[in-house]
C-alpha positions in Angstrom: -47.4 -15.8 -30.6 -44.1 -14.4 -31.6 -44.5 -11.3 -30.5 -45.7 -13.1 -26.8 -42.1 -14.9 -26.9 -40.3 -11.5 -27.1 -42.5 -10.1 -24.6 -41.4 -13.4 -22.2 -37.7 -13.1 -23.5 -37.5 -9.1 -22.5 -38.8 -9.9 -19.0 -36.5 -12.4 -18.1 -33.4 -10.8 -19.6 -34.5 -7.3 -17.9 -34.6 -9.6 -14.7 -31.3 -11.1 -15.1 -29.9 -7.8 -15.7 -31.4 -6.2 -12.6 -30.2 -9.4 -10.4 -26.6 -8.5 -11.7 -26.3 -4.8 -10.7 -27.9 -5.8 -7.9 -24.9 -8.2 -7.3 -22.3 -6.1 -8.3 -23.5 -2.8 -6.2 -23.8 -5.5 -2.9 -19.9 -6.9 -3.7 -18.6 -3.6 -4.5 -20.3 -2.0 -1.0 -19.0 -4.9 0.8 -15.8 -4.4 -0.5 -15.5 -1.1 0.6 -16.7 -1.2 3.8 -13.9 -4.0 5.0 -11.4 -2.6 7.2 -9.0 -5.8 6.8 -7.0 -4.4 3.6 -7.7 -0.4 4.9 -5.8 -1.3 8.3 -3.1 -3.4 6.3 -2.5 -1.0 4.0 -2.0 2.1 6.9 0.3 -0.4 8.7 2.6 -0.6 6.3 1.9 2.7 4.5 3.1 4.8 7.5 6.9 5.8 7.8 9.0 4.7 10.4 10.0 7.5 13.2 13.3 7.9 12.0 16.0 9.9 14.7 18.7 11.4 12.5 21.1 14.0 14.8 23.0 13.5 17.9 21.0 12.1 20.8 20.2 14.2 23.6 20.7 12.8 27.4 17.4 11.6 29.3 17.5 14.6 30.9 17.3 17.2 28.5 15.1 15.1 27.2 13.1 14.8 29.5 13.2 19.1 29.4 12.1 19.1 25.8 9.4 16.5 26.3 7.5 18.1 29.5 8.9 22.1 28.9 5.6 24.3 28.0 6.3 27.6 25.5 9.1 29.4 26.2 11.0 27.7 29.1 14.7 28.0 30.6 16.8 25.5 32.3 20.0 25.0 33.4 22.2 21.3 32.8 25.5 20.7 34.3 26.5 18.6 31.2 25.0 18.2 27.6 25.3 17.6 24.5 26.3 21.4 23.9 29.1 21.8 26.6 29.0 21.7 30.0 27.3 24.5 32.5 24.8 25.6 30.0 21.5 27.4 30.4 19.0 26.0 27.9 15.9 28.0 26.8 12.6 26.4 24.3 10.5 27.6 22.3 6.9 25.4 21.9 6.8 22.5 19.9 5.3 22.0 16.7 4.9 19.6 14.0 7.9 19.1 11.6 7.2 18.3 7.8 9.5 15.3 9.0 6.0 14.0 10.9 8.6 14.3 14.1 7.8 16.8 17.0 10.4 19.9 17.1 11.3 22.8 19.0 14.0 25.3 18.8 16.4 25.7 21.7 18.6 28.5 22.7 21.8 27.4 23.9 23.8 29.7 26.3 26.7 29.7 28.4 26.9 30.2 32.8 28.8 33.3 31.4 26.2 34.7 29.5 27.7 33.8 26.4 25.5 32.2 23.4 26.2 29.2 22.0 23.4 29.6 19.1 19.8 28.2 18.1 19.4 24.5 17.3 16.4 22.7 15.9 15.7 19.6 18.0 13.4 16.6 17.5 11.9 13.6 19.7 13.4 11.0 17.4 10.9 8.0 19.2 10.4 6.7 22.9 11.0 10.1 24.7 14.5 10.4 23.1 15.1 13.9 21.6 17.8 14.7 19.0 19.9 17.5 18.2 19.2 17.7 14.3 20.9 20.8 13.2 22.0 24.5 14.4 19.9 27.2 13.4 22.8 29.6 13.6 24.7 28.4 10.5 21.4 28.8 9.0 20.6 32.4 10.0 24.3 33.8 8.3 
């Protein structure tokens, strides 16, 4: 008779313990599949697009932003001086997460006013982050 009782007693604790990993596997799967805490998380996980250097004018801007490869065009006023010729090289991605390209900058008189790295700092606005000619010496 004893022995029936642990027979009985295995069975139902085997049960319970089956019903519990059971449990446990169907919370832990439903935990991972929610997308409420991934999405909050990414939300605020993400940097903000930050737009250090001296803003560029809408239209050279505008240059930088729609310019493919290698492209040369001249501005009446900037950020470099007035009457220069500016030429780009293709964009890439920074390690800043920002989109950059390097721009010649040279004078109506042929003169060359150097390399500069520059960045789209957020909406379509480009920055002038730094001269690649003080780098280079």
């Amino acid at each position: 008779m004893l022995k029936g009782f642990e027979s009985q007693m295995y069975r139902i604790s085997t049960g319970r313990a089956k019903a519990t990993v059971s449990l446990l596997a169907a919370l832990v799967l439903a935990g991972c599949s929610s997308n409420q805490t991934r999405d909050a998380y990414s939300a605020t996980a993400q940097p903000p697009v930050v737009s250090k250097g001296q803003a560029l004018s809408q239209e050279v801007s505008g240059f930088l932003s729609t310019g493919s490869g290698q492209s040369t065009r001249y501005f009446a006023s900037t950020y470099w001086g007035d009457n220069v010729e500016l030429t780009t090289d293709a964009t890439y991605y920074a390690a800043s997460g920002r989109i950059c390209r390097q721009v010649s900058v040279s004078s109506m008189t042929g003169t060359s006013a150097g390399r500069w790295l520059a960045c789209e700092g957020g909406n379509g606005q480009w920055v002038a982050v730094r001269s690649l000619s003080a780098v280079a010496r």
